[in-house]
C-alpha positions in Angstrom: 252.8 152.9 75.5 252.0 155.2 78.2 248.6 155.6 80.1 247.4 158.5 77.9 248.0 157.0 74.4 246.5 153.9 75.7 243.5 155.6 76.7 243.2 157.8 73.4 243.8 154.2 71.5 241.0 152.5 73.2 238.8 155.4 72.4 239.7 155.2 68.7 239.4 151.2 68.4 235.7 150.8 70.0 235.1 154.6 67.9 235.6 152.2 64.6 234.0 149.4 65.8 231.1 151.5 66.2 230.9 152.9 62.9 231.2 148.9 61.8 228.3 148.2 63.8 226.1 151.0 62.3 227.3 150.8 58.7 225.8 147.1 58.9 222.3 146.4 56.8 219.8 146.3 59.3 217.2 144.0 58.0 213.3 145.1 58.0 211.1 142.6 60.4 208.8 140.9 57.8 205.7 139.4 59.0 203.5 136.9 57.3 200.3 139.2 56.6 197.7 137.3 58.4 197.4 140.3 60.8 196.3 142.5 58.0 194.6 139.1 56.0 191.7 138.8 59.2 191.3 142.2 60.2 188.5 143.0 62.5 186.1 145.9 63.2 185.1 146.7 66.7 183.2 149.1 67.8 183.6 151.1 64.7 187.3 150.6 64.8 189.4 148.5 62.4 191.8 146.4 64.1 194.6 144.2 62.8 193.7 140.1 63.8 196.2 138.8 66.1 194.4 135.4 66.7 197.5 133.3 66.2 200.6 135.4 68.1 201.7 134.9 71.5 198.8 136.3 73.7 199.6 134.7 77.1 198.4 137.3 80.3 196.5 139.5 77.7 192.8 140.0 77.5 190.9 137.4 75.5 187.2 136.9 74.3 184.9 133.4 75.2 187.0 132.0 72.1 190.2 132.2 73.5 191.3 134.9 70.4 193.1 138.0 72.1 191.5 141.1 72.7 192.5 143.9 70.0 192.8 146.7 72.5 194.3 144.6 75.2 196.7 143.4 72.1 197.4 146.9 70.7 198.3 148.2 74.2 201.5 145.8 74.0 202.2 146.5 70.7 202.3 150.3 71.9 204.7 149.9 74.8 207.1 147.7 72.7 207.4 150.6 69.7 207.8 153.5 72.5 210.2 151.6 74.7 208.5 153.8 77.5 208.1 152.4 81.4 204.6 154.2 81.3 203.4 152.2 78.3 204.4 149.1 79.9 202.4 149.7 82.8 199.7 150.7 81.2 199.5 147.4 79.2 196.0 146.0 79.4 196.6 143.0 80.9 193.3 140.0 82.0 192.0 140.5 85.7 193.0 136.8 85.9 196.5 137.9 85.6 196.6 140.8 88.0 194.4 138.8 90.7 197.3 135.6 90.7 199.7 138.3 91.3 201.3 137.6 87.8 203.5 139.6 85.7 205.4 140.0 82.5 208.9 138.8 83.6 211.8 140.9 81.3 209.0 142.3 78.8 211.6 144.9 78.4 214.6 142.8 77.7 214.6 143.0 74.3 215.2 146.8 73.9 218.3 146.6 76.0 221.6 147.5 74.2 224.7 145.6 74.1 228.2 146.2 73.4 229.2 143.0 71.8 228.1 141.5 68.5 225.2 143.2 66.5 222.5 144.7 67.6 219.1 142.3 68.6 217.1 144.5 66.5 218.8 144.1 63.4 219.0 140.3 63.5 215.9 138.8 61.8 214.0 135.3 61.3 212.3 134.3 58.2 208.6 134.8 59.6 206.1 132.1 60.8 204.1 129.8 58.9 200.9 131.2 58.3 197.9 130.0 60.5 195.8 129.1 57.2 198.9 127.5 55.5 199.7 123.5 55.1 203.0 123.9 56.6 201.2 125.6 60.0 199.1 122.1 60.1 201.9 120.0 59.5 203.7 121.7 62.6 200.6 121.3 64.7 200.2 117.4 63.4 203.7 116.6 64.2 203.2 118.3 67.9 199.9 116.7 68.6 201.6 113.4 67.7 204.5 113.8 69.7 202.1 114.9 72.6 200.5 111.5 72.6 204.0 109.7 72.3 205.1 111.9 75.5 205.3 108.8 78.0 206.9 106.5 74.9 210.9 106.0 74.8 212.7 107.8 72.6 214.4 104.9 71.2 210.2 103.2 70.4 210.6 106.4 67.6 213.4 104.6 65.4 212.3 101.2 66.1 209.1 100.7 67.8 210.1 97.3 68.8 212.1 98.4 71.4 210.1 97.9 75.3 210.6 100.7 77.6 213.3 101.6 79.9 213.2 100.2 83.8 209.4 98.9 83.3 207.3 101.7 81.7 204.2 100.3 79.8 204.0 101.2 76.1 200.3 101.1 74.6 200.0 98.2 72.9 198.9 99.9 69.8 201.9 102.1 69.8 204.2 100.4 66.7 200.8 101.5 64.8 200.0 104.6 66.0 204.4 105.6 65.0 203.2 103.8 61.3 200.6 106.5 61.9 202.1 109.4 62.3 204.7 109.0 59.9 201.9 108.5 57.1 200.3 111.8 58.5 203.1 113.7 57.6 203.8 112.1 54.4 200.8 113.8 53.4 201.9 117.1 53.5 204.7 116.1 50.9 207.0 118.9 50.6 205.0 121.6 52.9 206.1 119.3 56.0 209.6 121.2 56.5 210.8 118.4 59.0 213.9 116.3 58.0 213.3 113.3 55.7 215.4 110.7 53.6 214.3 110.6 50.3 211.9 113.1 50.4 209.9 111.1 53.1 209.2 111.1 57.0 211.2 107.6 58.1 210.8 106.1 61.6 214.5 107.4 61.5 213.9 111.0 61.0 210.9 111.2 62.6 210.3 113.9 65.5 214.4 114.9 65.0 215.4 118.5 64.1 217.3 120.2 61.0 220.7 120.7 62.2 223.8 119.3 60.5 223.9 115.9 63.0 220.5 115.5 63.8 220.0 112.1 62.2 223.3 110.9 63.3 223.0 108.2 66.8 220.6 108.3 69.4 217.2 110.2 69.5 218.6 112.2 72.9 221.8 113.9 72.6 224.4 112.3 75.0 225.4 115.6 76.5 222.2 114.9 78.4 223.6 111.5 79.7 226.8 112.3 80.7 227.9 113.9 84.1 228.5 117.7 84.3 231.5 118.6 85.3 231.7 122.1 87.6 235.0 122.8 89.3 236.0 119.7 91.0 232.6 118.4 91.4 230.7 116.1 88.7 226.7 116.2 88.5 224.7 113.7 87.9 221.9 114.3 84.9 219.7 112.0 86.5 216.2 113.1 87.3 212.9 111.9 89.4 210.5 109.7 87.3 207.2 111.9 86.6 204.2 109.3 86.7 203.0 108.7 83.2 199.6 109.1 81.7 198.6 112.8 84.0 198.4 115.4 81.9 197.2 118.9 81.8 195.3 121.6 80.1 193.0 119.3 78.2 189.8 121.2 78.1 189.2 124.2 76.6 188.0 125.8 79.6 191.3 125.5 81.5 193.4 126.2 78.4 191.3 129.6 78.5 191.9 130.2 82.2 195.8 130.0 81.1 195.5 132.4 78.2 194.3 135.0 80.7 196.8 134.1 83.1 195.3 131.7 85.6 197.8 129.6 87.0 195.1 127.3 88.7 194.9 124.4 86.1 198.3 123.8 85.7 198.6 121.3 88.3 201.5 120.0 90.3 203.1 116.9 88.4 203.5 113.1 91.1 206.5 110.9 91.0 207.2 107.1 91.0 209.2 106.0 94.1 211.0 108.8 96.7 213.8 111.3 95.9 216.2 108.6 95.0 214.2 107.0 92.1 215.8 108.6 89.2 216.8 108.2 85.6 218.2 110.0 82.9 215.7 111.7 80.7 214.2 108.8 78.2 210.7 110.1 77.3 209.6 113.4 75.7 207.2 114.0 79.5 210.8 113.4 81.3 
């Protein structure tokens, strides 16, 4: 095959792939309706509610729900795609004075060459804010919050003592009882995985893909060393210090939401650089 028909070839291969692509069904984004379900008037202007999407560097009122107009103004510049409208997103003092900034808000109306297009790929839509399956997400999180300095193996079999002398609470085997039976209240509406229709010390805090339930809480590509070229890394990691934790007042939560980095604070370590471990709690 010579140069030319080669070229005229190429042309005509990614020319049908092309017409593959568009032909596809492009599904329509569907949303939950909880915008539209708490609407709000302000000012004499309705406004969709957007008190439980991703708000993060926007504008938000004393109760930490986003501000419409601040909202709508990102809504606007993701629909147009244009730079303008994304520089003209109303964005909280607190964000602009920390010297702050969306990082890739763009990203996502980029174009690529291989595999579908991003904007016709689609997720079922969140769990309502007012449903029973919302609150049985946010139990299960608040739960494993308070289990984030416990070892994962304590979640399949609370008897087990922590790794290299961490101290569990000496309620903790109750407190596991505990949040099992807090799920187990939500019967069916609690999507987690289960055996036999109920939240077991096995299944509990694992995910839903096929092999989830199978061996050790943490995956063992996380144990074993990474191999790059001729050179093998370690997974091994500094020990945070147990029992700090941040963004427990509403106040700095708020800060946060309007894009104060000031209450974040800086995590401490047991022992120097060279005290490490592989990761064995959920703070790790």
């Amino acid at each position: 095959m010579n140069i030319y028909s080669r070229r005229t070839s190429a042309k005509k291969v990614r020319d049908e792939a092309t017409d593959i692509a568009f032909l596809r069904q492009h599904n329509n984004h569907i949303t939950n309706g909880e915008e539209a379900t708490y609407s709000t008037v302000k000012n004499g202007i309705h406004h969709l509610s957007y008190i439980a999407n991703y708000s993060k560097g926007l504008k938000h009122d004393n109760n930490g729900d986003p501000d419409p107009v601040s909202y709508e103004s990102l809504v606007r510049a993701v629909n147009s795609g244009k730079n303008i409208d994304f520089e003209n997103i109303e964005i909280s003092p607190l964000f602009t004075n920390n010297f702050n900034e969306f990082h890739s808000p763009q990203s996502g109306l980029a174009f690529d060459l291989e595999g579908p297009d991003a904007a016709s790929l689609t997720i079922p839509p969140a769990p309502r804010i007012d449903s029973l399956e919302n609150s049985a997400e946010m139990i299960e999180l608040y739960w494993k919050s308070k289990f984030r300095d416990i070892n994962f193996a304590a979640f399949g079999d609370p008897s087990r003592a922590n790794y290299e002398g961490d101290t569990l609470p000496s309620n903790h085997k109750d407190q596991i009882d505990d949040a099992i039976d807090d799920l187990n209240e939500f019967d069916d509406e609690f999507k987690g995985p289960k055996i036999g229709k109920k939240v077991t010390k096995s299944t509990l805090f694992r995910g839903l893909t096929n092999g989830d339930l199978l061996g050790p809480y943490l995956s063992q590509f996380l144990i074993l060393k990474v191999p790059y070229g001729t050179l093998k890394f370690d997974q091994k990691e500094r020990i945070v210090k147990p029992g700090k934790d941040y963004l427990t007042t509403f106040t700095d939560w708020l800060k946060v939401q309007n894009g104060d980095n000031s209450p974040r604070g800086t995590d401490s370590f047991n022992g120097n650089e060279d005290t490490v471990r592989h990761i064995i709690t959920p703070r790790d």
